[in-house]
N, C-alpha and C positions, 0 to 999 in steps of 0.2 A: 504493500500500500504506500510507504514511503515512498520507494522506486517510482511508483506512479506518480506521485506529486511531483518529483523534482525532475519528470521528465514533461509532466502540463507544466511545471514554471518554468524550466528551460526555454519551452518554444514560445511562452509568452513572452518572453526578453527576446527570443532571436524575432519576433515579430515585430518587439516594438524597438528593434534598433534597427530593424526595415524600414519602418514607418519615418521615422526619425532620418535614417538615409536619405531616404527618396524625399522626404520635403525640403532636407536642408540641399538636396540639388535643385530639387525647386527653386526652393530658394536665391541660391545662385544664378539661375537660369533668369529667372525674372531681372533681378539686381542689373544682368549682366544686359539684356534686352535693355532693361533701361538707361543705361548708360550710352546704350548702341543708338535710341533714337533722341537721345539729347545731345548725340553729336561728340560724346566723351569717347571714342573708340578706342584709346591706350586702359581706358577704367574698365571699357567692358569687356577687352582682350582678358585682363585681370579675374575675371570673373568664369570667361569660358575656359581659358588654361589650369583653372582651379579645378573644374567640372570633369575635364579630360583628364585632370590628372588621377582622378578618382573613377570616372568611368569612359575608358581611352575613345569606345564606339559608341558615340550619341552621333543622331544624322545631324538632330537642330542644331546642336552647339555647334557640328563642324560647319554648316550651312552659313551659322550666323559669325563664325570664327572668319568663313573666308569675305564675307559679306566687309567684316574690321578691314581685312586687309585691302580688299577692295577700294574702301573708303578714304585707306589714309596710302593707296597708287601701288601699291605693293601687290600688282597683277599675280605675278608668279606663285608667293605663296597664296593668293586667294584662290587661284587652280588647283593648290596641292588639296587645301583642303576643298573644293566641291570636290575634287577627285573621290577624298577619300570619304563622303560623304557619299556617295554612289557608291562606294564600294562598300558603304555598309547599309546600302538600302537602295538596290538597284530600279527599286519596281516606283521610285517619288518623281515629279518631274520636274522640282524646282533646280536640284543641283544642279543639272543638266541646261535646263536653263541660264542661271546665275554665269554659265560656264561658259556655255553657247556667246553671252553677251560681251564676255572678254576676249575671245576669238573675235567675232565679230568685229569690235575696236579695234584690233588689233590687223584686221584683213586676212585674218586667218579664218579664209570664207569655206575651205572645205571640211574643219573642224567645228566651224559654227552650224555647220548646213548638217553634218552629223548631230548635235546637241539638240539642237532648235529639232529635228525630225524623232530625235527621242524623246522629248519634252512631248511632243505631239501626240505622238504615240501611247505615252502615257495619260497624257490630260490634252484630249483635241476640244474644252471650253474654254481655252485661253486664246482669245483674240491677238493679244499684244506675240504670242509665240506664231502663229500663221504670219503675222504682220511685221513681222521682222527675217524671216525666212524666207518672206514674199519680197523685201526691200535687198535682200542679195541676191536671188534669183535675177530680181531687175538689173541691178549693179551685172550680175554676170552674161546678162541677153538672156536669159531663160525667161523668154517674154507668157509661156506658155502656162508654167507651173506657177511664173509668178502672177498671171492674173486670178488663178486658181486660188491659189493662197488670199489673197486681196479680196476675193469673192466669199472665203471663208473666213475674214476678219472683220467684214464688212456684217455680214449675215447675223456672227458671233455682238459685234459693236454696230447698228446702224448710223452710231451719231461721231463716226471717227472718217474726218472729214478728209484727212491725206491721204487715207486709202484709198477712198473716191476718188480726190486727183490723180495720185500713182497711176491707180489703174485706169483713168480717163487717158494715161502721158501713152500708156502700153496699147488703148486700144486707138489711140489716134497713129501711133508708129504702125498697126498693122493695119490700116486703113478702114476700121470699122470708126468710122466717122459718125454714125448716129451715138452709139457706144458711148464714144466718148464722149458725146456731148452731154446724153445724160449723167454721166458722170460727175462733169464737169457743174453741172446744177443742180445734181445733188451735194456737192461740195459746199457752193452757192447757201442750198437752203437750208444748211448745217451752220454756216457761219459766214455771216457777210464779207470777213476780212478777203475772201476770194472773189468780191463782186470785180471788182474794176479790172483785175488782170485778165479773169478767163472769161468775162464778157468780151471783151475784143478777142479773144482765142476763137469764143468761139463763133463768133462774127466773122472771124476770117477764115473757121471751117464749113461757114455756112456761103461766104463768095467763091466759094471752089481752091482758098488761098492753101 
């Protein structure tokens, strides 16, 4: 009967110094979040280095570890960690994202074109990943995939008004001239700041210019 008790107290101590774990990372995690969006990035490096050192494979911390690095130009380690941030959670598709975006900067468009298309894959409800996959495609002549993409960013975001032009720019290059002109006012009726330019645009695809 003894035996028995002091093997219920054992696991209520091994439970509540679980409990006591997992909040004081909490803990940390948050502290360290908030230092991340008040812009203190060395304070919240501080916070997630603590976490990793305690538990090396968290996806968030590394996410938000490479996110630091990102912030204060330090590209290369902010790759290391989305890297290793996919590598412990292959099936998420922000890393990949995060990741995609620093290729992309950097023109390193067939690694972005890789990232951006596994982000997709994972999560095809994010507008801004179609919409940046579609702005390299353009960048590379792939007039084809990029209007595709643009069509599904557009779909995903109706009131994203560059997409509408991009893909008004792509369908006026392959001569579908009504296209574009819808396009182009739908741009228009999203946001005035495109009245004055692509009304003479398209003024002059309307005199055969």
């Amino acid at each position: 009967m003894r035996s028995l008790k002091l093997n219920i107290a054992l696991i209520f101590i091994l439970i509540s110094t679980s409990e006591i774990y997992s909040q004081s990372l909490e803990e940390l995690f948050q502290k360290g979040k908030q230092a991340f969006y008040a812009d203190n990035f060395e304070e919240s490096s501080k916070y997630f280095n603590q976490i990793l050192a305690l538990k090396a494979e968290d996806y968030e911390t590394c996410l938000y570890k490479g996110l630091t690095y990102e912030m204060n130009f330090d590209n290369d380690r902010a790759i290391t960690e989305f890297t290793k941030a996919i590598e412990i959670d292959p099936k998420k598709s922000d890393a990949y994202f995060y990741r995609g975006k620093i290729y992309d900067k950097f023109e390193n468009y067939t690694e972005a074109l890789k990232d951006y298309s596994k982000a997709i894959e994972l999560d095809n409800s994010n507008s801004e990943l179609y919409f940046r996959r579609a702005s390299i495609n353009q960048q590379l002549g792939n007039s084809s995939e990029a209007i595709d993409d643009y069509t599904s960013s557009v779909e995903l975001n109706p009131n994203d008004d560059i997409a509408f032009y991009n893909r008004g720019l792509l369908y006026l290059e392959l001569k579908e001239t009504q296209k574009a002109i819808d396009d182009f006012e739908a741009a228009i009726l999203i946001d005035k700041m495109w009245e004055r330019d692509l009304r003479k645009k398209i003024d002059r695809i309307n005199a055969g210019q």
